[in-house]
N, C-alpha and C positions, 0 to 999 in steps of 0.2 A: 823125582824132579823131571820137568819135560821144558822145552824151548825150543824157539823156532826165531832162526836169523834171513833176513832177505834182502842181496845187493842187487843194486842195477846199475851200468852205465852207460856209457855213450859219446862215440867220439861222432862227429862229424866235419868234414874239412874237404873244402876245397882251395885252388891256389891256381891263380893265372900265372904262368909264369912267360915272360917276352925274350924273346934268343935271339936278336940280331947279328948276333955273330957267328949263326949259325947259316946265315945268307947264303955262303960260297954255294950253297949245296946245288941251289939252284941255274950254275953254272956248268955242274960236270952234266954230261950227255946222257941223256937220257931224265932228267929231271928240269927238265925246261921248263914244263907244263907249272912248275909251283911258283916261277918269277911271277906273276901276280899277286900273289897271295904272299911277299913281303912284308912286312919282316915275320918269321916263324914266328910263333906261339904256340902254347900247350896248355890243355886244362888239364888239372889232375886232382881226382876225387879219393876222399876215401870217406865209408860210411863205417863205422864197428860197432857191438854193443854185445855184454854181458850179462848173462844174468846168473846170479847163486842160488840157490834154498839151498837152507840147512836145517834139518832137526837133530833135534839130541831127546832119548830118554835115557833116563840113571837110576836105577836102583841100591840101597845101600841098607845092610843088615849089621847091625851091631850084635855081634853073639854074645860078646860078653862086654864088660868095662874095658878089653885091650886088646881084644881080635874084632876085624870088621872085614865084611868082605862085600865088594863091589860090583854091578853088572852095567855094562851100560851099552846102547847102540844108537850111533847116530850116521844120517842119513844126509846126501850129499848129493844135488843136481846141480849140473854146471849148463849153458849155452854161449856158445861164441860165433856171431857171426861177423862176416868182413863182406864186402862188396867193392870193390875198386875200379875207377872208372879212368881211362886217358882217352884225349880227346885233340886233335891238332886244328891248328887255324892260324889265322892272321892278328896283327894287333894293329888298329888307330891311333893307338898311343903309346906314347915311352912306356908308360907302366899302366900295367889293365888292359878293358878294351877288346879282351877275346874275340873275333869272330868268327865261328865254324867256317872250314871249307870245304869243298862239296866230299862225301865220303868217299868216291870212290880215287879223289886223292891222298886221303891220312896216311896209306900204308908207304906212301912213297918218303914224307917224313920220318917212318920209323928209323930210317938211316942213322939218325942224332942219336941214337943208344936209349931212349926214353925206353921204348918197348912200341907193340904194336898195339894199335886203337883198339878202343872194346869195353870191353866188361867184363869181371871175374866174380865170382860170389863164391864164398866157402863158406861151409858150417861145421860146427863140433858138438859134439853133445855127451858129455859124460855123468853117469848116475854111479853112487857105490853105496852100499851099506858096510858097517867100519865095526865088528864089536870090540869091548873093550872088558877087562875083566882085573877085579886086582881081592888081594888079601893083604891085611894088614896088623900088625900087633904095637900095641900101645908101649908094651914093657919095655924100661929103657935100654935092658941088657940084652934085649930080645934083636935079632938081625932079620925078624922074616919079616917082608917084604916080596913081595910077589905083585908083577904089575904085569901084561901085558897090551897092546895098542895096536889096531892096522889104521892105517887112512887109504887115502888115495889124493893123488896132485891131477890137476886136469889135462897140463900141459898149454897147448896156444896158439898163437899165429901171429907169425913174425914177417914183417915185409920189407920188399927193397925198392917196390916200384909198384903203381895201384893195379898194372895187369901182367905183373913180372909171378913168374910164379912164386908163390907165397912159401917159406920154409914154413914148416906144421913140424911140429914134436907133441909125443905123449906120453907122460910119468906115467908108469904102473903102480901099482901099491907100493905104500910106504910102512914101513914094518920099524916101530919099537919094541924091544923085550927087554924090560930090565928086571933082575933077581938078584 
């Protein structure tokens, strides 16, 4: 027996979001230069997508009428990318309305805790071959059973902010043996 599974997804999102109560900033000294550019705003992007393949092939021998034994190995590509983008400006309007403002003021916005302007991209890419093997008997007073399995998890990317540093974790192999 042979098969082949293939995911894809895809997030895409951006969000204006309008901070006027983030005004005062442009009072304390040295941030003067942003009283124009009233009231804050911020863009913030995020772009992610996935992709799977998987195969599987399985071999299976019946020796007799109550012993079988199994072989199988199935194959396992992962891809994760992230890109995140923040972006400061002004708004014309209560809600919406973004306007960039000139770049070499964004970093002085970063004060608001957003993070600082830019762009980040990560990527991950994990491949595993997984075999699998088992014996089995039909008889019902019979207890052998004999199975073992490895996989693998790909693990991910997890965020707090589109150019905040991204938490990344990675599962290793995942191991059943039962007997």
């Amino acid at each position: 027996m042979a098969g082949v599974y293939f995911q894809t997804d895809k997030l895409d999102e951006s969000i204006d979001i309008n901070a006027p109560f983030a005004n005062f900033i442009a009072t304390i000294p040295g941030f003067g230069g942003l009283a124009p550019y009233l009231p804050l705003s911020f863009k913030s992007g995020v772009l992610a997508g996935r992709k799977h393949l998987f195969d599987l092939w399985i071999v299976r021998w019946n020796v007799t009428d109550d012993l079988r034994f199994n072989a199988g190995l199935r194959g396992k590509r992962v891809t994760k990318d992230f890109v995140g983008t923040l972006h400061y400006g002004t708004s014309s309007q209560l809600y919406g309305g973004f306007t960039p403002i000139p770049a070499a003021l964004e970093p002085l916005w970063a004060v608001t805790g957003e993070g600082l302007p830019g762009t980040q991209n990560v990527s991950q890419r994990y491949h595993a071959l997984m075999p699998s093997a088992g014996a089995v008997s039909a008889e019902p007073c019979d207890d052998a059973v004999l199975h073992l399995q490895q996989g693998i998890q790909g693990g991910g990317i997890q965020r707090l902010g589109p150019t905040s540093a991204p938490r990344i974790w990675s599962s290793g192999p995942e191991q059943c043996q039962r007997g």
